[in-house]
N, C-alpha and C positions, 0 to 999 in steps of 0.2 A: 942697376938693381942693388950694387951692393950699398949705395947711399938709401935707397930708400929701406933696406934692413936696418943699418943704423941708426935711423931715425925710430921705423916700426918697433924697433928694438927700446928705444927709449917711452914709446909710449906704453906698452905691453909693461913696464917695468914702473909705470903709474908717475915717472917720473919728468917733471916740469923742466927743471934746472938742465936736464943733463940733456932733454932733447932742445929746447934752447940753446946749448953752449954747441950740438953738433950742428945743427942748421946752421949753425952760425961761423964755426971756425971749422965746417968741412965743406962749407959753401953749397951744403944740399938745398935743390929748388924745390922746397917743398912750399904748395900751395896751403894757405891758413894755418902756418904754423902758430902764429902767433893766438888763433879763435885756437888751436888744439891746444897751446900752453897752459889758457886759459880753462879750459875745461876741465883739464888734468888735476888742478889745483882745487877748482870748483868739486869734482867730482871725489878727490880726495876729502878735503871739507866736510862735503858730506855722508863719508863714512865706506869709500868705492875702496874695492881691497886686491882686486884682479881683473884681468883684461885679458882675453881672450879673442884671438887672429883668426877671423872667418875666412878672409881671401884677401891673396895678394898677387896682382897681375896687369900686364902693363896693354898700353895700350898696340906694340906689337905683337903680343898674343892674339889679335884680332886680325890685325891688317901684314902682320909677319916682314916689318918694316923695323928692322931691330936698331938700325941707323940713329934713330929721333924718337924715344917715348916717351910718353904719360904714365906715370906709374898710380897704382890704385889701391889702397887698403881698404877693408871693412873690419874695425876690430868693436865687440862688447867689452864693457865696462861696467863689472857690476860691484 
């Protein structure tokens, strides 16, 4: 979990560059980082000013399998 705050953390912060360089030099598995790089940029572009964190929870909060998870964001972008 604390890789995927780091990351969450970059995007919440509208920032392209720097969730990039963590995924990248923290070796976090985050799935579509590169379509969320891309959005981030796009979304700035168009004028997005803040992001807000709906939920974050992985996939042993289901199966209580803390071993091996999936981790999960929903954040807005407006």
């Amino acid at each position: 979990m604390v890789k995927d705050a780091l990351a969450i953390e970059q995007v919440l912060a509208l920032n392209p560059r720097e969730l990039w360089r963590v995924v990248n030099e923290l070796d976090v598995s985050m799935c579509g980082y590169i379509p969320t790089t891309a959005m981030l940029i796009a979304a700035r572009n168009l004028g997005a000013s803040r992001a807000r964190l709906m939920k974050h929870a992985t996939s042993g909060d289901i199966n209580h399998d803390y071993g091996h998870v999936v981790g999960y964001a929903s954040i807005i972008i407006s």
